[in-house]
Residue frames as a rotation matrix with the C-alpha (Angstrom) as fourth column:
UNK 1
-0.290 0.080 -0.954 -5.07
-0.717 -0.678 0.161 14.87
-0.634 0.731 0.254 16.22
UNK 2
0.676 0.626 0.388 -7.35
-0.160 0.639 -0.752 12.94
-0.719 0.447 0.532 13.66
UNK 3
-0.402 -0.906 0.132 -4.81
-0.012 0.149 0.989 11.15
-0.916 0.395 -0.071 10.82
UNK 4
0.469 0.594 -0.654 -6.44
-0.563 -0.369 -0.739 11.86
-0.680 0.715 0.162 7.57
UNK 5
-0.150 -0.927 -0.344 -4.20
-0.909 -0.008 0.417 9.36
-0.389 0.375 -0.841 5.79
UNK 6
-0.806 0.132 0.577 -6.31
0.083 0.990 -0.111 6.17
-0.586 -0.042 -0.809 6.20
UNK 7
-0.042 0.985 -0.166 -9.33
0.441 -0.131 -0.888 7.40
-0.897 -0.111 -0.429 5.40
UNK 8
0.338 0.235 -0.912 -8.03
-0.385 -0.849 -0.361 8.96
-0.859 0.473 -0.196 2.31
UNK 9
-0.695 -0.693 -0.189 -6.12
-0.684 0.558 0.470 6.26
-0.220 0.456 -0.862 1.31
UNK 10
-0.502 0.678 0.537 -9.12
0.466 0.735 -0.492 4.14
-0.728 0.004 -0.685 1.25
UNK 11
0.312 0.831 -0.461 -10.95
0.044 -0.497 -0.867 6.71
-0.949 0.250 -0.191 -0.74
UNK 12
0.080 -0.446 -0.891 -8.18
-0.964 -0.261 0.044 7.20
-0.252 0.856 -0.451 -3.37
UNK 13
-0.679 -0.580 0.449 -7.71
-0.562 0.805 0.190 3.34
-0.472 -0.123 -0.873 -3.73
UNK 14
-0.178 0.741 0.648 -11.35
0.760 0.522 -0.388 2.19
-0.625 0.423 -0.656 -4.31
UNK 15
0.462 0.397 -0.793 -11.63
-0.207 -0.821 -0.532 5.03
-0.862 0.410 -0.297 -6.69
UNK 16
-0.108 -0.990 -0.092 -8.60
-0.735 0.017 0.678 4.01
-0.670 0.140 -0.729 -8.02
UNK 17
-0.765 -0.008 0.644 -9.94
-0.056 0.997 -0.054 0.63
-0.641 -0.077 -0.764 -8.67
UNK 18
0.356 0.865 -0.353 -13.02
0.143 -0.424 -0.894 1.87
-0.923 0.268 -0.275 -9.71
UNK 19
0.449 -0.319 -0.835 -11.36
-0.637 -0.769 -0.049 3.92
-0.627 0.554 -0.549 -12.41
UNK 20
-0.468 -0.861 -0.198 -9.03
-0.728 0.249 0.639 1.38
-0.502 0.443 -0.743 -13.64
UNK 21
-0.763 0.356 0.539 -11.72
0.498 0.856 0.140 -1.53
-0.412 0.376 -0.830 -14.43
UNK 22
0.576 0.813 0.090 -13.94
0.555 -0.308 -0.772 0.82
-0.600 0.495 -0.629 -15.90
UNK 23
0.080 -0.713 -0.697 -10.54
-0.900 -0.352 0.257 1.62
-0.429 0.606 -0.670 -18.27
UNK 24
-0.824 -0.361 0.436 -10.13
-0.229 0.917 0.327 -2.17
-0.518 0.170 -0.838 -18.75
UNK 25
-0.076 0.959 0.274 -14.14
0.586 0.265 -0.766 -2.64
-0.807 0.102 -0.582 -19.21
UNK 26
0.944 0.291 0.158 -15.00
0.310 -0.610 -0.729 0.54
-0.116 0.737 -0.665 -21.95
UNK 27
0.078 -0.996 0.037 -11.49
0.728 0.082 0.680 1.10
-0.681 -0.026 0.732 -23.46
UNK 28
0.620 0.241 0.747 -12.83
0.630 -0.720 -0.291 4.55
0.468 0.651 -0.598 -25.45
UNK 29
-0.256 -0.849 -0.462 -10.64
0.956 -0.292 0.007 7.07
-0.141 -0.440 0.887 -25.72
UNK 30
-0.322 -0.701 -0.636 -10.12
0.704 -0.627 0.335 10.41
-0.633 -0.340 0.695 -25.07
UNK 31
0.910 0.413 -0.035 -11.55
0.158 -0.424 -0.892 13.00
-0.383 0.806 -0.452 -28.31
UNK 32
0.862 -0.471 -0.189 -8.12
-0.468 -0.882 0.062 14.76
-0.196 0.035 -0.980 -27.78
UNK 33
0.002 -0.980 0.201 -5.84
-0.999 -0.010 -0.039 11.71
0.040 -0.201 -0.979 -27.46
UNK 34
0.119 0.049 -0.992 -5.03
-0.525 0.851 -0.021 8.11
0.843 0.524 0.127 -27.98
UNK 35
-0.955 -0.290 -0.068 -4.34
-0.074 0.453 -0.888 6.93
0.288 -0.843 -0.454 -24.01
UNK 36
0.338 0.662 -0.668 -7.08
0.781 0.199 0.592 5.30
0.525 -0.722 -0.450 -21.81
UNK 37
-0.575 -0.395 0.716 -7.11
-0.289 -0.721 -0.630 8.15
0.765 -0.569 0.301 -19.52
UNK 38
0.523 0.419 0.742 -9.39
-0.824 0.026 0.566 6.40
0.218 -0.907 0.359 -16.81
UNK 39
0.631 -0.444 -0.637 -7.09
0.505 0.857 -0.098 3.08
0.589 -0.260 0.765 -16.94
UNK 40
-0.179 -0.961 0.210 -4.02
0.593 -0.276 -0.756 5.51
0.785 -0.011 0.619 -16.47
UNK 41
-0.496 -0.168 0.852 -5.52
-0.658 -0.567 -0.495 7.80
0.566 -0.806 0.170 -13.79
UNK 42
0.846 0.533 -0.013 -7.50
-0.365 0.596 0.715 5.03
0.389 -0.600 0.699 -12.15
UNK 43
0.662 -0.631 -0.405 -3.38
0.633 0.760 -0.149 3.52
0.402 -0.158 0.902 -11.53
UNK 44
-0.493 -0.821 0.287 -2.26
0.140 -0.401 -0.905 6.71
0.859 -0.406 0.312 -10.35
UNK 45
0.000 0.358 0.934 -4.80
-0.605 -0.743 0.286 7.09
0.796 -0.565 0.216 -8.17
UNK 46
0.806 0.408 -0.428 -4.50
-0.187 0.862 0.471 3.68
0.561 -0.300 0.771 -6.86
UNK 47
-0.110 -0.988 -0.112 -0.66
0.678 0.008 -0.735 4.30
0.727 -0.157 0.669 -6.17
UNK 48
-0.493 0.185 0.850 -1.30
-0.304 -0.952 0.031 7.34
0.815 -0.244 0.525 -4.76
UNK 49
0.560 0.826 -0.067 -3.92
-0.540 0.425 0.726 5.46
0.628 -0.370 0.684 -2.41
UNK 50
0.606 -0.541 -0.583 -1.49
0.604 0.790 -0.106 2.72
0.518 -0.288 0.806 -1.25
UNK 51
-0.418 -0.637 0.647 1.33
0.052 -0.728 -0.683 5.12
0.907 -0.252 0.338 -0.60
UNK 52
-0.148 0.441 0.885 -1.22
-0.707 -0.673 0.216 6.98
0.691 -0.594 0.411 1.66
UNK 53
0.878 0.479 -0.004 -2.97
-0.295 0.546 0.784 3.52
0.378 -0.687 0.620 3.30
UNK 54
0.273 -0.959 -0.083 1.32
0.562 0.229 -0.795 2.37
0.781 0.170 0.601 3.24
UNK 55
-0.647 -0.748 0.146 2.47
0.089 -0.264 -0.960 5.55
0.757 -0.608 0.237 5.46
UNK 56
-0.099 0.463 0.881 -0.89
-0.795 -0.570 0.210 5.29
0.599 -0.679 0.424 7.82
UNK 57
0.979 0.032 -0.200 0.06
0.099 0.785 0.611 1.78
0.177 -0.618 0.766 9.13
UNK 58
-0.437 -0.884 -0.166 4.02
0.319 0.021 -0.947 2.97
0.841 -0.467 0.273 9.58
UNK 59
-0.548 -0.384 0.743 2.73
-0.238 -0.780 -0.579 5.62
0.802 -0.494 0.336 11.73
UNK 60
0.418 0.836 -0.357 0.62
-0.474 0.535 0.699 3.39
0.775 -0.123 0.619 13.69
UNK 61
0.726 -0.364 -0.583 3.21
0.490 0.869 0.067 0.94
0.482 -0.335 0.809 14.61
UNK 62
-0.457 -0.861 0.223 5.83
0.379 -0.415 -0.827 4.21
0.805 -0.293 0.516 16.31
């Protein structure tokens, strides 16, 4: 069965990344609201990423 965990975890990570230095780079905000919202979801998505790349090398190694 194909593990969909690496491959997604890569995807959410460089996105992630992506997201967060283009929050760091153009710090404009929001119309609605005073938070970077691409720093802040660019760092969940990076978490979110890890996690994923995180439980597709446990399940590797069983």
């Amino acid at each position: 069965m194909l593990d969909l965990r690496l491959p997604s975890g890569i995807f959410f990570a460089i996105t992630g990344v992506l997201l967060m230095v283009y929050g760091v780079v153009d710090p404009s905000r929001a119309p609605m609201t005073s938070a970077n919202v691409n720093l802040y979801a660019g760092a969940a998505m990076t978490a979110f990423g890890l996690i994923l790349l995180l439980l597709a090398s446990r399940s590797k190694k069983a």
